[in-house]
FIDO-839096 format. One record per residue (C-alpha): chain; residue in one letter; x negated, y negated, z; residue number from 1. Coordinates in steps of 0.2 Angstrom, whole numbers. Each point is the difference from the previous one (the first is absolute). Layout:
<rs>
<r ch="A" aa="A" u="X" v="Y" w="Z" i="NUM"/>
...
</rs>
This chain:
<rs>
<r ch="A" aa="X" u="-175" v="23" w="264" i="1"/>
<r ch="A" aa="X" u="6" v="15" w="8" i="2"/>
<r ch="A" aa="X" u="14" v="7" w="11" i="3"/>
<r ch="A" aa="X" u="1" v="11" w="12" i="4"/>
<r ch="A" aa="X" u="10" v="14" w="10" i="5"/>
<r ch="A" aa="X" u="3" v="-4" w="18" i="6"/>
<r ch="A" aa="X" u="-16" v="-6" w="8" i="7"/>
<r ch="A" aa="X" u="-4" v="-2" w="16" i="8"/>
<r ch="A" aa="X" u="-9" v="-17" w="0" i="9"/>
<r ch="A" aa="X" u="-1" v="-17" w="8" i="10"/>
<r ch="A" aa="X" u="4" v="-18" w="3" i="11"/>
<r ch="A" aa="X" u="-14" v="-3" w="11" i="12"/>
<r ch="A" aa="X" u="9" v="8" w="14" i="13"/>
<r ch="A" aa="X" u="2" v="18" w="-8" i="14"/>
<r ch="A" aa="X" u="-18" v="-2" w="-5" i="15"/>
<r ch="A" aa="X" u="-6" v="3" w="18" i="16"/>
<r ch="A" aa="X" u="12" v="15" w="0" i="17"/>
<r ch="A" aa="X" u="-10" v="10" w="-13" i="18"/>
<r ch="A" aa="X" u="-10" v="14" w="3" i="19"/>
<r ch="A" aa="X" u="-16" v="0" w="-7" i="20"/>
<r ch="A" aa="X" u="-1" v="-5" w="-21" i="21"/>
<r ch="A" aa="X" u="-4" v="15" w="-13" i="22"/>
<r ch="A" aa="X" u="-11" v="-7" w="-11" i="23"/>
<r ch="A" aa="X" u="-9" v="4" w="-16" i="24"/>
<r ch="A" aa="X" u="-18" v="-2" w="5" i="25"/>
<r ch="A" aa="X" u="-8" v="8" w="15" i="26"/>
<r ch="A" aa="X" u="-16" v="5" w="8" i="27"/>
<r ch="A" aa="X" u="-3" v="18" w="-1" i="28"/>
<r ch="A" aa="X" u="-1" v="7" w="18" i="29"/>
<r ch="A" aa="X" u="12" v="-4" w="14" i="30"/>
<r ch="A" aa="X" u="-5" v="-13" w="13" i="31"/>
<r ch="A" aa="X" u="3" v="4" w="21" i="32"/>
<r ch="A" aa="X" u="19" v="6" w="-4" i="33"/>
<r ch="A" aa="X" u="0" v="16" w="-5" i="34"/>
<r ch="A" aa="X" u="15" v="9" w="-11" i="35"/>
<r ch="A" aa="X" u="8" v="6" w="16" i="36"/>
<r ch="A" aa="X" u="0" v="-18" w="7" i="37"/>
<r ch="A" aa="X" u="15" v="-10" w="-4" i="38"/>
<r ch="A" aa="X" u="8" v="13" w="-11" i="39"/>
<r ch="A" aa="X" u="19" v="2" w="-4" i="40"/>
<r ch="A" aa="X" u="5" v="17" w="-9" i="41"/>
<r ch="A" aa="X" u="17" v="1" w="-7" i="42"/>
<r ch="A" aa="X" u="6" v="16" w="-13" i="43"/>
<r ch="A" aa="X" u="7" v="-7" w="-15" i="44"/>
<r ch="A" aa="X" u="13" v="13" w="-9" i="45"/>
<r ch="A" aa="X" u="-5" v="7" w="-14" i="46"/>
<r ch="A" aa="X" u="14" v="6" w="-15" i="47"/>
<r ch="A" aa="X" u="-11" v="17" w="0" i="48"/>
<r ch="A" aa="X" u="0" v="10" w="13" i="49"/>
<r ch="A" aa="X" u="-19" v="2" w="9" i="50"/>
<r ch="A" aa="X" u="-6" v="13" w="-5" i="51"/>
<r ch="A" aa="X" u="-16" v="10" w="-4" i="52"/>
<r ch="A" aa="X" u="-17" v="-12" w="-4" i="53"/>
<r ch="A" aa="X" u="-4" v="7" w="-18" i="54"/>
<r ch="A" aa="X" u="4" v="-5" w="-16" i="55"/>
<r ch="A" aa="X" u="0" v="10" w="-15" i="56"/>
<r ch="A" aa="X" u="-8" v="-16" w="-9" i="57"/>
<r ch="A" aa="X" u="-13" v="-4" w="9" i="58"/>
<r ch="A" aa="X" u="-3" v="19" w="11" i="59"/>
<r ch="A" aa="X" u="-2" v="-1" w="20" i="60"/>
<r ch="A" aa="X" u="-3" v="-12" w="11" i="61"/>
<r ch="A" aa="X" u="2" v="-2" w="19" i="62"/>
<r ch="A" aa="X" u="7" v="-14" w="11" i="63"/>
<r ch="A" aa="X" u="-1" v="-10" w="17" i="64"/>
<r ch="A" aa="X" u="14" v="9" w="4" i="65"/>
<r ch="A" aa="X" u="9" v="16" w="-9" i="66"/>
<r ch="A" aa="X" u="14" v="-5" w="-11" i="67"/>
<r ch="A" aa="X" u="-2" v="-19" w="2" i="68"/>
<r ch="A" aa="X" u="-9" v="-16" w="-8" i="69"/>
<r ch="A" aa="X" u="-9" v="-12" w="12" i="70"/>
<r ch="A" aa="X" u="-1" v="-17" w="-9" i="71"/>
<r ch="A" aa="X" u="-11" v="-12" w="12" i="72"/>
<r ch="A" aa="X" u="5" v="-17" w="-5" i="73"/>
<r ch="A" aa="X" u="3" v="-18" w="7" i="74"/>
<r ch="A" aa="X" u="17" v="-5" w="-1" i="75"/>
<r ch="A" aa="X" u="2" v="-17" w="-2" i="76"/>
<r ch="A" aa="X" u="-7" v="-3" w="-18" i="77"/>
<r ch="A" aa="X" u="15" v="-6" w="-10" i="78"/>
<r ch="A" aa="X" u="6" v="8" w="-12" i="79"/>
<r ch="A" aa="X" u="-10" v="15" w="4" i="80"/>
<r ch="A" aa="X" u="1" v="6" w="17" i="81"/>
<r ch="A" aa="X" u="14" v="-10" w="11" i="82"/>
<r ch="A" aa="X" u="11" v="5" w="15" i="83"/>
<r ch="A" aa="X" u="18" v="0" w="-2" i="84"/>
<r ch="A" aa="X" u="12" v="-5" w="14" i="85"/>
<r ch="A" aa="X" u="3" v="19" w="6" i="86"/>
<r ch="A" aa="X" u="-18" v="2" w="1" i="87"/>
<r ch="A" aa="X" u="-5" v="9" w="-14" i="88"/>
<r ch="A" aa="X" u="-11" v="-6" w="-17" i="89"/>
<r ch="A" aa="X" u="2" v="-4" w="-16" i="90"/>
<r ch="A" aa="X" u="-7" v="-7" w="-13" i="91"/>
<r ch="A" aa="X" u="-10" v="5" w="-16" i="92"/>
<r ch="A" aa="X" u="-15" v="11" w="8" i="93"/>
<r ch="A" aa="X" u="13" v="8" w="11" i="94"/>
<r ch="A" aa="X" u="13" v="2" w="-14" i="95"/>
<r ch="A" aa="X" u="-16" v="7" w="-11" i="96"/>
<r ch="A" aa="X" u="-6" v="12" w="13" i="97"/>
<r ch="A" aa="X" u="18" v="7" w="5" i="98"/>
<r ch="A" aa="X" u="2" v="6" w="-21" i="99"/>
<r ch="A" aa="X" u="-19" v="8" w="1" i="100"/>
<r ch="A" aa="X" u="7" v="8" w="15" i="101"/>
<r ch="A" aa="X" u="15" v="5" w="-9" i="102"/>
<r ch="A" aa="X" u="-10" v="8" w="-13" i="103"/>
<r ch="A" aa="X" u="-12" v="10" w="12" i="104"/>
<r ch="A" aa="X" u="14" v="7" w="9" i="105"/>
<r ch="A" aa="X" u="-4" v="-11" w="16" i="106"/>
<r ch="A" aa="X" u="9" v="-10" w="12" i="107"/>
<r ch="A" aa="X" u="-8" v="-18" w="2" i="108"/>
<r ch="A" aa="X" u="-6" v="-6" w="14" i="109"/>
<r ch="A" aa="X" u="-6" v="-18" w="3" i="110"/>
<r ch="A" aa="X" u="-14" v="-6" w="12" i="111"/>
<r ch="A" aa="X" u="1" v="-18" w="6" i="112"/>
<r ch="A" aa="X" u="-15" v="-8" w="7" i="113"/>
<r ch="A" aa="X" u="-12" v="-11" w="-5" i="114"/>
<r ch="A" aa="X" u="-7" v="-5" w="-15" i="115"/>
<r ch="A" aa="X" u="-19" v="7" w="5" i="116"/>
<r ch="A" aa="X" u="7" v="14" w="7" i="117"/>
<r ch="A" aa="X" u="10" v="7" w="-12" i="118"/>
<r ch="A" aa="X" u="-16" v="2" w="-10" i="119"/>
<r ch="A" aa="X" u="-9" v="8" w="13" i="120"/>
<r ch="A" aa="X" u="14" v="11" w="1" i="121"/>
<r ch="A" aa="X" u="-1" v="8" w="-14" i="122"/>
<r ch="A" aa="X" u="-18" v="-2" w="0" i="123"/>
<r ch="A" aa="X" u="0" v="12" w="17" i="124"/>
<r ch="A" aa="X" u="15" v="10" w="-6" i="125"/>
<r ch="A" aa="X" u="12" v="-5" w="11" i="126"/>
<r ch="A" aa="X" u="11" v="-4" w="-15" i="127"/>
<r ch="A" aa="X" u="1" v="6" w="-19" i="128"/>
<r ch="A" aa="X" u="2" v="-12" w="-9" i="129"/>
<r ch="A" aa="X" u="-1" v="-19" w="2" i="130"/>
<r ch="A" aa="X" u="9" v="-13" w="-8" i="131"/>
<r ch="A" aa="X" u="1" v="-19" w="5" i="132"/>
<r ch="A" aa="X" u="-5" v="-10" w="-18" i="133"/>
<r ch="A" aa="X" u="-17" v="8" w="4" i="134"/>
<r ch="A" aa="X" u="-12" v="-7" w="-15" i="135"/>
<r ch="A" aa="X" u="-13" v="10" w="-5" i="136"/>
<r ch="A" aa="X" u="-19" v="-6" w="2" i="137"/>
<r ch="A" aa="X" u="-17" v="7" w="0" i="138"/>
<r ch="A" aa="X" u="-1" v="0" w="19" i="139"/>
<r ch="A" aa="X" u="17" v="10" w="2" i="140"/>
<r ch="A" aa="X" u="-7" v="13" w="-14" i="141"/>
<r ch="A" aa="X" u="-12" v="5" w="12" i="142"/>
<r ch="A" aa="X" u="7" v="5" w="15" i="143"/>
<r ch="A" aa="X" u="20" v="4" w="-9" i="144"/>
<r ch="A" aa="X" u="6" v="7" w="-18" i="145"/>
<r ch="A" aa="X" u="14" v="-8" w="-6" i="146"/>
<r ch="A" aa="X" u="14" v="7" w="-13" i="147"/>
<r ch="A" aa="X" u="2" v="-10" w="-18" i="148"/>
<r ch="A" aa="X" u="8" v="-16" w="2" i="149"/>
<r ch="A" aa="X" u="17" v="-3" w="2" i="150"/>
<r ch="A" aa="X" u="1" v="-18" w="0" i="151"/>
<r ch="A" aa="X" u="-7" v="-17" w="-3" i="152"/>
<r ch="A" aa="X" u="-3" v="-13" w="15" i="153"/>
<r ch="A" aa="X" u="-4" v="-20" w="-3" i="154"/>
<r ch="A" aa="X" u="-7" v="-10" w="13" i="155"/>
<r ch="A" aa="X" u="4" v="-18" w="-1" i="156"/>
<r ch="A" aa="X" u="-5" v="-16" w="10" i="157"/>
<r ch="A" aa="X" u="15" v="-7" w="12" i="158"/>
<r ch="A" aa="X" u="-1" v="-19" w="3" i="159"/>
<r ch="A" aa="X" u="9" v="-15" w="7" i="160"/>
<r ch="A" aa="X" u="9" v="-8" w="-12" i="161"/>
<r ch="A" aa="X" u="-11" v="-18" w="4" i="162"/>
<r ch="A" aa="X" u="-17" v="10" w="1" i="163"/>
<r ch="A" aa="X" u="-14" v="-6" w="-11" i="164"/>
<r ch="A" aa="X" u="-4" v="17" w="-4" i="165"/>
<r ch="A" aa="X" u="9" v="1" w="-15" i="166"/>
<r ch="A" aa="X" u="-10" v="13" w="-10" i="167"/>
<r ch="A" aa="X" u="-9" v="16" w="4" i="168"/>
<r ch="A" aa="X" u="-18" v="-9" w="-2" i="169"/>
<r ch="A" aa="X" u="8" v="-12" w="14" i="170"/>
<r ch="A" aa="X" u="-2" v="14" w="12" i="171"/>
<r ch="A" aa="X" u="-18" v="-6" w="1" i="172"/>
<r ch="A" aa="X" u="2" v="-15" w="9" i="173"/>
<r ch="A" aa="X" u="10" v="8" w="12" i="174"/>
<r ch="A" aa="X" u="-2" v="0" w="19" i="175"/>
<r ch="A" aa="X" u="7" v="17" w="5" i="176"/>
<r ch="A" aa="X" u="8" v="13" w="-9" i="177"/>
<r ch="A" aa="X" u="13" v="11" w="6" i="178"/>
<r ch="A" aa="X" u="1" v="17" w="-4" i="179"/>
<r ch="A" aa="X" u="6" v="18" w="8" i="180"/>
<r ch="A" aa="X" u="-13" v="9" w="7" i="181"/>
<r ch="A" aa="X" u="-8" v="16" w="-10" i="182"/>
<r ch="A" aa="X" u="8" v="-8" w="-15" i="183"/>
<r ch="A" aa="X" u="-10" v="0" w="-19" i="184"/>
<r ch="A" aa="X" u="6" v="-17" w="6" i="185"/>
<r ch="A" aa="X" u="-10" v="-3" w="12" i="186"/>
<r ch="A" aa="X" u="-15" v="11" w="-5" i="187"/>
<r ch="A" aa="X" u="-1" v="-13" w="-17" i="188"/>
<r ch="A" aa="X" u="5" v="-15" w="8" i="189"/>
<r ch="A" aa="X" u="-14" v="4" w="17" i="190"/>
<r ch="A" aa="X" u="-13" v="4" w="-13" i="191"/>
<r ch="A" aa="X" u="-15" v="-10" w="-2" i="192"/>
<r ch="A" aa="X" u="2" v="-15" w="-13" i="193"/>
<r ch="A" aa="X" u="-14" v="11" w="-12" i="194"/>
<r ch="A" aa="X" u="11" v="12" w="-1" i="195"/>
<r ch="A" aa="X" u="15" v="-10" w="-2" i="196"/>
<r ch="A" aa="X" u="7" v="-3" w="16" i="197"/>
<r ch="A" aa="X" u="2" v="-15" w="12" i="198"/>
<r ch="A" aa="X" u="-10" v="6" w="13" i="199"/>
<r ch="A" aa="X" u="7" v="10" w="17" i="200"/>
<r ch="A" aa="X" u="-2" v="-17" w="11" i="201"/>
<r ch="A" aa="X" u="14" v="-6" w="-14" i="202"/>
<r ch="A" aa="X" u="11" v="14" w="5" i="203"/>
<r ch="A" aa="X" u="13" v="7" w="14" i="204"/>
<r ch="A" aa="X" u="7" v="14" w="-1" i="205"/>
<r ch="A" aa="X" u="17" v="3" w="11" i="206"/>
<r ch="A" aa="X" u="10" v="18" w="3" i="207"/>
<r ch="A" aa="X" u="12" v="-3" w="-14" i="208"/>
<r ch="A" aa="X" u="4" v="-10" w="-15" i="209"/>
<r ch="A" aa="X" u="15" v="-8" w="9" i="210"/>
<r ch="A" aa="X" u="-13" v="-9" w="14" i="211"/>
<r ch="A" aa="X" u="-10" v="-4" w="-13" i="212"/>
<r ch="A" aa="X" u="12" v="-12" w="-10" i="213"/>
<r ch="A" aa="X" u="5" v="-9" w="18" i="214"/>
<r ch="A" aa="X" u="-16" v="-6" w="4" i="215"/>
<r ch="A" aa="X" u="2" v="-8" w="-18" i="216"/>
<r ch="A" aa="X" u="15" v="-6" w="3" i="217"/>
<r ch="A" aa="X" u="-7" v="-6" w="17" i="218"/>
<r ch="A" aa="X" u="-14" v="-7" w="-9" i="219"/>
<r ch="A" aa="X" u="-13" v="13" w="9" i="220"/>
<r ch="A" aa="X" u="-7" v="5" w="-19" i="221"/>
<r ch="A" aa="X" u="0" v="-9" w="-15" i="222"/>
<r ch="A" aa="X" u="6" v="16" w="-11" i="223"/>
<r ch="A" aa="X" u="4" v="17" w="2" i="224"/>
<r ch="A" aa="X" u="-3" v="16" w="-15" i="225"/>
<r ch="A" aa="X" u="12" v="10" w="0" i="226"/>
<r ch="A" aa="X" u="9" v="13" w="-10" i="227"/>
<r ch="A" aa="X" u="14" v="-8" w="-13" i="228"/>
<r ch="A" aa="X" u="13" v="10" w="6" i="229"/>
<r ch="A" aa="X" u="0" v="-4" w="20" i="230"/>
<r ch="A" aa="X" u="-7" v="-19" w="-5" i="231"/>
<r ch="A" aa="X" u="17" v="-1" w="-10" i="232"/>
<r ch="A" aa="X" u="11" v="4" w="15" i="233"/>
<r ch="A" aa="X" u="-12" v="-10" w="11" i="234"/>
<r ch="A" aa="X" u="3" v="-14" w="-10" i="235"/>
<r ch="A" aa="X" u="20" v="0" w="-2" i="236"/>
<r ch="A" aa="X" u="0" v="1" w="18" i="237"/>
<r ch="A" aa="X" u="-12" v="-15" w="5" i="238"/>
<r ch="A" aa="X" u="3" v="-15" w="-10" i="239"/>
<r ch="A" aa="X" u="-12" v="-13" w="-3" i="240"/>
<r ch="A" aa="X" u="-11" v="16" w="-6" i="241"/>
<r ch="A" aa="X" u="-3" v="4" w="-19" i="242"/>
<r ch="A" aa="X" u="-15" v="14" w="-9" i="243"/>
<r ch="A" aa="X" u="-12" v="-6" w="-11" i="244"/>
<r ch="A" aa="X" u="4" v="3" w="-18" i="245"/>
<r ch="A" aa="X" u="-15" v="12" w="-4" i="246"/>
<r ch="A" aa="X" u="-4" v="19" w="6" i="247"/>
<r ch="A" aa="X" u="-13" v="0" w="13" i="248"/>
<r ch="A" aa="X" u="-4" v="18" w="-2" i="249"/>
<r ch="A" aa="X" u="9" v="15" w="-10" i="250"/>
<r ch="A" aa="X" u="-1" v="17" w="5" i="251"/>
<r ch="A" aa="X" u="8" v="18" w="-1" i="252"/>
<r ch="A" aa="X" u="8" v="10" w="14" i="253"/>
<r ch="A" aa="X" u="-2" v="17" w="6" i="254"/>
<r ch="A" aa="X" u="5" v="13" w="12" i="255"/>
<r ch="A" aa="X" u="-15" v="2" w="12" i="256"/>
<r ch="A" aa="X" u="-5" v="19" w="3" i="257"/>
<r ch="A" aa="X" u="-14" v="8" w="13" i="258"/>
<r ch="A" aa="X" u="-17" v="3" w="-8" i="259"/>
<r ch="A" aa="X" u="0" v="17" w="-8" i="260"/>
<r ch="A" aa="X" u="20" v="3" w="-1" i="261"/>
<r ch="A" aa="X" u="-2" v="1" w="-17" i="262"/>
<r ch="A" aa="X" u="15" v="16" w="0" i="263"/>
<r ch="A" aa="X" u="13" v="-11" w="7" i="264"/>
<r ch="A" aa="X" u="-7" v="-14" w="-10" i="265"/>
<r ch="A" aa="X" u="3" v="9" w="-16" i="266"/>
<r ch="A" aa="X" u="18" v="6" w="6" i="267"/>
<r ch="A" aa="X" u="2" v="-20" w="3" i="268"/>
<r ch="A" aa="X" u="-6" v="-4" w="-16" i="269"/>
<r ch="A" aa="X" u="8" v="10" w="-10" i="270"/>
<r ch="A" aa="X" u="17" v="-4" w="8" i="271"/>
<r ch="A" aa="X" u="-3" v="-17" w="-1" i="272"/>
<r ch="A" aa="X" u="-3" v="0" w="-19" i="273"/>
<r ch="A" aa="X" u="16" v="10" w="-1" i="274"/>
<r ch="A" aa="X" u="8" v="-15" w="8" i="275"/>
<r ch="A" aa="X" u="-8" v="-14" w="-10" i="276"/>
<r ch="A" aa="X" u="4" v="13" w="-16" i="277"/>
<r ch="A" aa="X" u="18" v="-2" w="4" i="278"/>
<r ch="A" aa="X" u="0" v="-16" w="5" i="279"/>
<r ch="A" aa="X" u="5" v="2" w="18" i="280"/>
<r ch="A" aa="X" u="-16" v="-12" w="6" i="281"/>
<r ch="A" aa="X" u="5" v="-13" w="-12" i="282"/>
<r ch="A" aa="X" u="18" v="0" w="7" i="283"/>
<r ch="A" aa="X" u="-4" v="0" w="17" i="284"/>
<r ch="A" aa="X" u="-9" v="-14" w="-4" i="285"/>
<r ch="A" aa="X" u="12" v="-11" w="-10" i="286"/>
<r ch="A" aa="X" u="12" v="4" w="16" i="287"/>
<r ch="A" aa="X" u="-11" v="-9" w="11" i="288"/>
<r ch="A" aa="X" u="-9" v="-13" w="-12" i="289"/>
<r ch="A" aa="X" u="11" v="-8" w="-13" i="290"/>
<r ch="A" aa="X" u="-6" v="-13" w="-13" i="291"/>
<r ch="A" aa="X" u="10" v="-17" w="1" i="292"/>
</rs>
């Protein structure tokens, strides 16, 4: 269904190679690794020179650090966040975040590290802005902000071609389910049957998307939910895989912001409806995700 850029992704080999998965979902605090830990931090150059931290738009607002944007993220999320060859990223969040940066006059900087911690980064302000298909959910709201959103994420159900789960109410009757940890994923698929989940003894949750579809392909987990977009790539490069034909969950993404930032916030905003106004976000979206 969808092609993509150059991506940094596995055979079975490269998947052990993989830093740790972005993901959609996610618990709302870090766990022992802190933003420092495990964190690469590489400039990306911006077509606007850095600059002063105000914008007539949206008046002032301060940063981590003068004339620059911190974007905490997890970059191994295909399409994106990903690492290119020389070490730098790409990918939709980071090609989204570099024009918001243009507009505010800034010069991007992006934050590796993992998935957990990139929220707590921003959550501690260690970071501006976060961005790593970060979905928005009542449990997020109260510990983050988050700008309007900016894209739309759809989580699906990766299989073995043979399995007898063949539908999503077939997830029922499964033994384990994989998913990434701090994922909506995981949070809905760990929840207690009551309330629509499978039960956490019906769940593991791994460092990264990528271990999580080898221990299917191992036969370690019956299933794994995931996000369309890295299950499509997952897929093309395991055969013997397929995804279920219905959406197990969709939701909307949205830069991630400290509690109370509400200046920067509103310069972000009002950048990023600029962007979607002119169709910049779309396009940067088609670049990555094409229709067949």
């Amino acid at each position: 269904m969808k092609n993509f850029k150059k991506l940094a992704l596995m055979g079975l080999t490269a998947v052990m190679s993989l830093s740790l998965l972005a993901a959609c979902g996610g618990g709302t605090q870090g766990s022992a690794n802190t933003p420092a830990d495990n964190t690469e931090t590489t400039p990306v150059e911006s077509t606007t020179p850095a600059g002063n931290s105000e914008t007539p738009a949206a008046g002032e607002f301060t940063t981590v650090e003068a004339g620059k944007l911190h974007m905490s993220t997890n970059a191994a999320f295909p399409p994106y966040e990903m690492t290119t060859d020389d070490g730098g990223f790409e990918g939709i969040d980071v090609e989204v975040a570099q024009a918001i940066a243009d507009k505010l006059g800034l010069e991007l900087v992006v934050d590796d590290m993992a998935f957990n911690a990139a929220l707590t980064a921003v959550q501690t302000g260690q970071s501006d802005i976060a961005m790593a298909g970060i979905t928005v959910t009542d449990d997020r709201l109260e510990v983050m902000d988050f700008s309007d959103s900016y894209a739309t994420g759809v989580q699906v159900v990766i299989v073995k071609e043979d399995s007898p789960i063949q539908t999503i109410d077939d997830l029922a009757n499964a033994d384990m389910i994989g998913c990434q940890a701090d994922t909506t994923g995981y949070i809905y698929c760990s929840d207690t049957p009551e309330n629509g989940g499978y039960g956490a003894d019906h769940v593991t949750a791994y460092d990264n998307g990528a271990l999580a579809v080898m221990a299917l392909v191992n036969g370690q987990v019956d299933a794994v939910v995931i996000d369309n977009a890295p299950a499509q790539e997952f897929v093309a490069a395991n055969p013997g895989l397929k995804i279920l034909d219905t959406e197990f969950a969709v939701e909307d993404y949205a830069i991630g912001f400290a509690k109370g930032n509400t200046a920067l916030k509103d310069a972000v905003n009002t950048a990023l409806g600029e962007l979607i106004a002119d169709g910049t976000v779309q396009s940067i979206v088609d670049k990555y995700i094409t229709a067949e």
